[in-house]
C-alpha positions as CSV (number, residue, x, y, z in Angstrom):
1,X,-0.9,3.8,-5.1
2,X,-3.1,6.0,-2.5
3,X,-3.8,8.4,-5.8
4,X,-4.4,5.5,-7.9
5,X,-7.0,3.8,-5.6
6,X,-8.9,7.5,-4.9
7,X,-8.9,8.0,-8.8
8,X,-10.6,5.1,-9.1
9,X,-13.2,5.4,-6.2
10,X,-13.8,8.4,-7.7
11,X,-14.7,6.8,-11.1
12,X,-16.7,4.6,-9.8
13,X,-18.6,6.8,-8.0
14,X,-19.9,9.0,-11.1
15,X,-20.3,6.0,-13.3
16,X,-22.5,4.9,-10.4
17,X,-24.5,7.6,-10.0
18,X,-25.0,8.0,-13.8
19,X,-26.6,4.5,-13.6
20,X,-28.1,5.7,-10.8
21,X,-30.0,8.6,-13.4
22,X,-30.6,6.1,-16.4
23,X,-27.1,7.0,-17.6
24,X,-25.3,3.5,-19.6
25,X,-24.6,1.1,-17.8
26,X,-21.1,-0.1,-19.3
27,X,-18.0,1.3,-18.9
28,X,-14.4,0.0,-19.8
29,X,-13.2,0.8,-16.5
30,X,-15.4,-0.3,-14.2
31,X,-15.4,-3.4,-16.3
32,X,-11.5,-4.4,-16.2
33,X,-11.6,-3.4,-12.5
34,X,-14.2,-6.4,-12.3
35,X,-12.1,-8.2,-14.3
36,X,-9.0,-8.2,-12.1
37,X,-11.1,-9.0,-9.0
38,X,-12.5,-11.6,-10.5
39,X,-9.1,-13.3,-11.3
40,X,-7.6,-12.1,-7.9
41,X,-10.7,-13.6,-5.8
42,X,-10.0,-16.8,-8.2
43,X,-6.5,-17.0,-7.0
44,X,-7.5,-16.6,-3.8
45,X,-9.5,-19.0,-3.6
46,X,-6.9,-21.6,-5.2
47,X,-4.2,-20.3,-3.0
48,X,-6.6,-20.7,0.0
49,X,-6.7,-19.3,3.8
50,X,-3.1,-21.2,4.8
51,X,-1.1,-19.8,1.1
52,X,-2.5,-16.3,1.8
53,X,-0.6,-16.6,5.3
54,X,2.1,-17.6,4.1
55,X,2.5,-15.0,1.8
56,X,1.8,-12.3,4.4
57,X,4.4,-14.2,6.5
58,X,7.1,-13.7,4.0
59,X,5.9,-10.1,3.2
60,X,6.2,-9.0,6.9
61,X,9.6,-11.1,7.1
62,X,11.0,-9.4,4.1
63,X,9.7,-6.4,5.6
64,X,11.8,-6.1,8.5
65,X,14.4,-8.0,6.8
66,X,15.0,-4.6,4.8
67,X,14.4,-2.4,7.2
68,X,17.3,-4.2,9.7
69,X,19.4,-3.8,7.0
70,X,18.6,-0.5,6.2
71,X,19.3,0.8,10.0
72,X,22.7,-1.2,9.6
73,X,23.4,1.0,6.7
74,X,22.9,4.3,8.5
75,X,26.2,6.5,8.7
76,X,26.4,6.9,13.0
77,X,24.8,9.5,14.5
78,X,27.3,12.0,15.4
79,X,27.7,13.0,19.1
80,X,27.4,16.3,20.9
81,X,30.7,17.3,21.8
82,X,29.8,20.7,23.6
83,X,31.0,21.1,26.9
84,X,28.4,21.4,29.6
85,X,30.1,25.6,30.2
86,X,29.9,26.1,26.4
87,X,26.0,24.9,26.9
88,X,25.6,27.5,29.6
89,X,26.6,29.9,27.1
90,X,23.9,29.5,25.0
């Protein structure tokens, strides 16, 4: 996702300057990125302040959720059983 989102930044940032430099001003990237922002701001917006908690509510809640279960999971960590004189040795 982090290489995704720096691919694009990085896009943007040459179509931008070749704008910048008289270049064309249309680009199919650029332009479906705007697209999805528009529809995402648009749901936003219907969804409104108290839906977007919500959501981050359950997110965070599913979150640790999964990780609780996860740790549950984990085989037991397996104790030291080295005598303090065998320690010494070493």
């Amino acid at each position: 996702m982090l290489a995704a989102a720096g691919g694009y930044v990085a896009w943007y940032g040459a179509w931008e300057l070749r704008v910048l430099h008289g270049g064309a001003g249309v680009n199919p990237v650029v332009s479906a990125a705007g697209r999805v922002q528009e529809w995402l701001a648009t749901r936003a917006e219907a969804v409104g302040l108290t839906g977007l908690a919500l959501a981050l509510a359950a997110l965070i809640t599913a979150a640790l959720l999964v990780t609780r279960y996860d740790s549950r999971q984990a085989p037991p960590a397996t104790e030291d059983r080295t005598t303090d004189h065998e320690k010494e040795k070493k």
